[in-house]
C-alpha positions as CSV (number, residue, x, y, z in Angstrom):
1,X,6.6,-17.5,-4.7
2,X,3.5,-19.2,-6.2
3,X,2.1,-17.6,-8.9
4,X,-1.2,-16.9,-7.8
5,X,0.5,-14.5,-5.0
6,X,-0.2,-10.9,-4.9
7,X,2.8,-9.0,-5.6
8,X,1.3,-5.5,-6.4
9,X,-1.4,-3.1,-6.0
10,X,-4.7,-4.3,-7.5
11,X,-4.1,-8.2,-6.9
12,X,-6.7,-10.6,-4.7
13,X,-5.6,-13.3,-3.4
14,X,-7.9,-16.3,-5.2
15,X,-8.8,-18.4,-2.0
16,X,-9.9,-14.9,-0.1
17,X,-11.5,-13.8,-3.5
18,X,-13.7,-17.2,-3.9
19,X,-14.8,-17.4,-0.4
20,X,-15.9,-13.6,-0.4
21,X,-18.1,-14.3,-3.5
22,X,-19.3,-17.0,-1.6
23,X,-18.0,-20.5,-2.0
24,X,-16.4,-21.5,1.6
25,X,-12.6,-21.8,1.5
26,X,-11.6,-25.6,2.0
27,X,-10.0,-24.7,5.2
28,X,-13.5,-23.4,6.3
29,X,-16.3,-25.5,8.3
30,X,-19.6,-24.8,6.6
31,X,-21.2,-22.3,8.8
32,X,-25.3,-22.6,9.7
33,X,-27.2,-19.2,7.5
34,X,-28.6,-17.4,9.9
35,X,-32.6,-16.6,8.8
36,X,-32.9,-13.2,7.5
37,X,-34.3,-10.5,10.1
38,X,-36.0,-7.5,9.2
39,X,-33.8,-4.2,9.8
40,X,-34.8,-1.2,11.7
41,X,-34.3,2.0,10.0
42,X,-31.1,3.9,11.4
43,X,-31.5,7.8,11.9
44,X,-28.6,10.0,10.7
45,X,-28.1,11.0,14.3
46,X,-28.1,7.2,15.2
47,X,-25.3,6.4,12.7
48,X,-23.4,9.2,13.3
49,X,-23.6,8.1,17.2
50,X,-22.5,4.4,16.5
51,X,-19.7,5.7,14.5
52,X,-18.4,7.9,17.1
53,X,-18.6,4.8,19.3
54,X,-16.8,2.7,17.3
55,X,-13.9,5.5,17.1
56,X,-14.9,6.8,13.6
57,X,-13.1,10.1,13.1
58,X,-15.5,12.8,12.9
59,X,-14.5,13.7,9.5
60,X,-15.5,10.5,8.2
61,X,-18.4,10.3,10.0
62,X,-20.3,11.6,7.4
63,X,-19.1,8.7,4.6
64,X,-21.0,7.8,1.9
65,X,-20.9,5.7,-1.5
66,X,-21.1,8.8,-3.6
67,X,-18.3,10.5,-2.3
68,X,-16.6,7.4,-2.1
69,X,-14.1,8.0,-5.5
70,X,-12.8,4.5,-6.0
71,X,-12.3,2.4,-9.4
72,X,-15.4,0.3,-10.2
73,X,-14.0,-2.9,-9.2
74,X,-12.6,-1.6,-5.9
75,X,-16.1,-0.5,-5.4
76,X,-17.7,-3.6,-6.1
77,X,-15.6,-5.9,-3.9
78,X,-16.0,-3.4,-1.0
79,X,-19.7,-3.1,-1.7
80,X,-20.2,-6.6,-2.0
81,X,-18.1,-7.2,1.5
82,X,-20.7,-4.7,3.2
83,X,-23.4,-6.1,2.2
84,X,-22.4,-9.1,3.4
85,X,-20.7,-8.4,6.1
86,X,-22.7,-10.7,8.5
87,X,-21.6,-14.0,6.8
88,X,-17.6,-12.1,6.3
89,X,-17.8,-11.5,9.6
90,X,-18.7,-15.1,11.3
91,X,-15.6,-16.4,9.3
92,X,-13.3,-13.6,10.1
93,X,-12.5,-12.3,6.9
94,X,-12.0,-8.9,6.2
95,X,-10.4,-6.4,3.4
96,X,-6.6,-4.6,3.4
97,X,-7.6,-1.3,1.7
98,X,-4.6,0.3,0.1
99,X,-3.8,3.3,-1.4
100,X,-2.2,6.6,-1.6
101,X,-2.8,9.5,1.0
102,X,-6.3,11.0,0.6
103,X,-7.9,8.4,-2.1
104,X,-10.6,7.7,0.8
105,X,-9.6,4.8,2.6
106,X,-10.9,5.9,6.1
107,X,-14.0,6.9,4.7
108,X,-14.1,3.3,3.4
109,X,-14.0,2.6,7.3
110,X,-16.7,4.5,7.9
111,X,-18.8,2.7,5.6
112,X,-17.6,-0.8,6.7
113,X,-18.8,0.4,9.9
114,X,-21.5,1.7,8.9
115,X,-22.4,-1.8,7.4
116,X,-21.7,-3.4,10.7
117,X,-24.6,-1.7,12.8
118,X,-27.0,-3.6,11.3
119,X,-26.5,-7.6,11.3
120,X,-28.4,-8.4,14.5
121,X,-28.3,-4.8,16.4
122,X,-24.5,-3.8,15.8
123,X,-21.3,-6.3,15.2
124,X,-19.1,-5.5,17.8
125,X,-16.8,-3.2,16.1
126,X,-13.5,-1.3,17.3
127,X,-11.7,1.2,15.1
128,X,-7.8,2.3,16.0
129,X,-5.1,3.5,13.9
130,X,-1.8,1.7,14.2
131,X,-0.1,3.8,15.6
132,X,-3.0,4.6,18.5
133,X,-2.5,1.0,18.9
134,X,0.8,0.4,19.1
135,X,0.9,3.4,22.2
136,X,-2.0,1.6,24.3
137,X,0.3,-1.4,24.1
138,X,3.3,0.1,25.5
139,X,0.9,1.7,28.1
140,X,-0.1,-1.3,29.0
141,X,3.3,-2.9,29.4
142,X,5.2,-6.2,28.8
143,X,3.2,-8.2,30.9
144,X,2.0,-11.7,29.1
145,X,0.4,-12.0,26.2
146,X,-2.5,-13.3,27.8
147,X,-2.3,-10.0,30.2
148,X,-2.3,-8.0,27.1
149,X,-5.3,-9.8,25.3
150,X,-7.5,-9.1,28.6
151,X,-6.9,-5.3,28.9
152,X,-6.8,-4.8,24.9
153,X,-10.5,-4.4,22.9
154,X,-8.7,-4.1,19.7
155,X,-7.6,-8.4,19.9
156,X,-10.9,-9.5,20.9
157,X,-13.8,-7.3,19.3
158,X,-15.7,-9.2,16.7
159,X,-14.1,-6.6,13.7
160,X,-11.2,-4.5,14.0
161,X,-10.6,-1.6,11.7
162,X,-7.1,-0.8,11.7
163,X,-6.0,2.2,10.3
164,X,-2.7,3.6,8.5
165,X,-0.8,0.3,8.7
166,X,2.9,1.3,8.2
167,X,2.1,5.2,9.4
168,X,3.8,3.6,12.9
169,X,7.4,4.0,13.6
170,X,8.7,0.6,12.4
171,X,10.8,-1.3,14.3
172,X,11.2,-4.8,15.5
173,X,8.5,-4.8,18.3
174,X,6.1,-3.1,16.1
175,X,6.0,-5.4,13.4
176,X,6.1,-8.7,16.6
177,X,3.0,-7.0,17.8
178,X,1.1,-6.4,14.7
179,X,2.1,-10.0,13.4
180,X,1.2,-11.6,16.9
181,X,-2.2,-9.2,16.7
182,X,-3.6,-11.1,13.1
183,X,-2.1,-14.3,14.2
184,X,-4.7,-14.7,17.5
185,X,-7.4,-13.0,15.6
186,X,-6.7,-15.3,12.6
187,X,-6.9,-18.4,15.5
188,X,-10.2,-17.2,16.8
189,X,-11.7,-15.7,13.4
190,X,-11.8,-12.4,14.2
191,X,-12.5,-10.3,11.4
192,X,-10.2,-7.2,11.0
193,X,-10.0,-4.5,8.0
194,X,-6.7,-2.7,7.6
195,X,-5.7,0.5,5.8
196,X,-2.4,1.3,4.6
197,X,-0.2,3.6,2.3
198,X,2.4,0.3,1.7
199,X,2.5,-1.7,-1.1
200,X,2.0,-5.4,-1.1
201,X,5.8,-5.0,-1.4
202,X,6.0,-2.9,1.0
203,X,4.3,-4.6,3.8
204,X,6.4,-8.1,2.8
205,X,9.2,-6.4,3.4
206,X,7.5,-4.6,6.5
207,X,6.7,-8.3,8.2
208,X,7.0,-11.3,5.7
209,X,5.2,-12.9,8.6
210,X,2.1,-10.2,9.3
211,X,1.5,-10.3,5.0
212,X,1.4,-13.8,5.3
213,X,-1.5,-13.5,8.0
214,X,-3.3,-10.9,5.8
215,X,-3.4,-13.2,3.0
216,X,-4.9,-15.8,4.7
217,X,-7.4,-13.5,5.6
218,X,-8.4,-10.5,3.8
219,X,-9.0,-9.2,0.2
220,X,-6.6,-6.8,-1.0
221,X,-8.5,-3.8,-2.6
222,X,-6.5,-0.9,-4.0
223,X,-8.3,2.5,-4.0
224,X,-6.1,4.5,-6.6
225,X,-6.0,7.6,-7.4
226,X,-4.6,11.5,-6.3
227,X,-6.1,13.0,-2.6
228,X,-9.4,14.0,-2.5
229,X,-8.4,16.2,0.5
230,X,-8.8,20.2,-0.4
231,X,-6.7,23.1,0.9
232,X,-7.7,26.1,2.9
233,X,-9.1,28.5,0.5
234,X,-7.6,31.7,1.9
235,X,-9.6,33.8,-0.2
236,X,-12.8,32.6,1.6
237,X,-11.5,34.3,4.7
238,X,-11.0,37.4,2.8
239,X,-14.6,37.0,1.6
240,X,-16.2,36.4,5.3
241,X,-13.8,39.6,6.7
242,X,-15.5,41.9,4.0
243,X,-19.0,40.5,3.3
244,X,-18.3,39.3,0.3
245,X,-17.1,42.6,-1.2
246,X,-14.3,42.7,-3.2
């Protein structure tokens, strides 16, 4: 193991790091800037519609960078991939988000996705969680890989969000699919953003092969933290029977 290799939460891999602030990775071409285009202003309605296009839950839909509770330098490094996401994009990087349950990871989606409606009209942009994923495969059969690429968005869309890596029931042809999933769109620079509860540990020891893939191609950003998610307050029901009388 080389020592720059992440080997827990909070670490970025250097070459993924460098390229995202902006100096091209050696194994990179340098890449024509496209000019910069002026960018039409996006109604609420109209985000919340491209969202529930891409496959946005509904309760993210609403996702914003307040409500977004992640450490400054989590924040930054997403921030800073949004707002280039154009240029991340047309190299096919992307960012493994990981974190507890409830520290706001799909609500990151939603604001990667929310990023990608703008560069040139919409970046093609599927979200799916893993385990959504790994059913429309065995829907689709074990036809050829090729057969498979054809009738699945999720390996050819420009970004992938993938959601709840390691959520799946693991097995053997779960962690084959995933691995031979980042290896074509690693090939064809595909960008693709994951969440996942695991570890960096935890996802070696997942698929040695699919972390290798994610290093050569994401950012790992750790949103820490307990879950934002609130229980039912049964004493508002008690206040809506009664009128608010005690």
């Amino acid at each position: 193991m080389s020592a720059t290799e992440p080997t827990q939460i909070g670490d970025i891999t250097q070459a993924a790091a460098h390229n995202l602030h902006g100096t091209p990775a050696a194994t990179s071409p340098p890449l024509p800037q496209p000019l910069p285009q002026p960018q039409p202003q996006r109604s609420p309605d109209g985000i919340r519609r491209w969202l529930a296009d891409v496959g946005i839950p509904a309760a993210s839909q609403g996702a914003t960078w307040d409500g977004l509770a992640a450490k400054t330098e989590s924040r930054e490094t997403l921030s800073l991939y949004c707002s280039t996401i154009g240029r991340r994009v047309a190299v096919g990087e992307g960012v493994v988000l990981i974190g507890d349950v409830g520290t706001g990871k799909t609500c990151a989606m939603a604001l990667i996705a929310q990023a990608a409606l703008d560069p040139g009209g919409g970046i093609e942009t599927v979200f799916t969680g893993a385990s959504a994923l790994l059913r429309k495969l065995h829907r689709v059969g074990t036809g050829s890989m090729e057969y498979q690429i054809e009738q699945i968005a999720e390996w050819n869309c420009r970004l992938l969000l993938l959601d709840d890596l390691g959520v799946e029931y693991r097995s053997p042809f779960a962690s084959s699919l995933f691995h031979d999933l980042m290896e074509h769109r690693v090939a064809h620079r595909l960008a693709t953003c994951v969440t996942t509860n695991l570890t960096t540990d935890q996802i070696r020891g997942y698929s040695a092969r699919l972390y290798d893939r994610l290093r050569m191609c994401c950012v790992f950003v750790p949103l820490l933290g307990t879950s934002q998610r609130q229980p039912v307050d049964v004493a508002s029901w008690h206040t809506e029977t009664t009128g608010g009388q005690q």
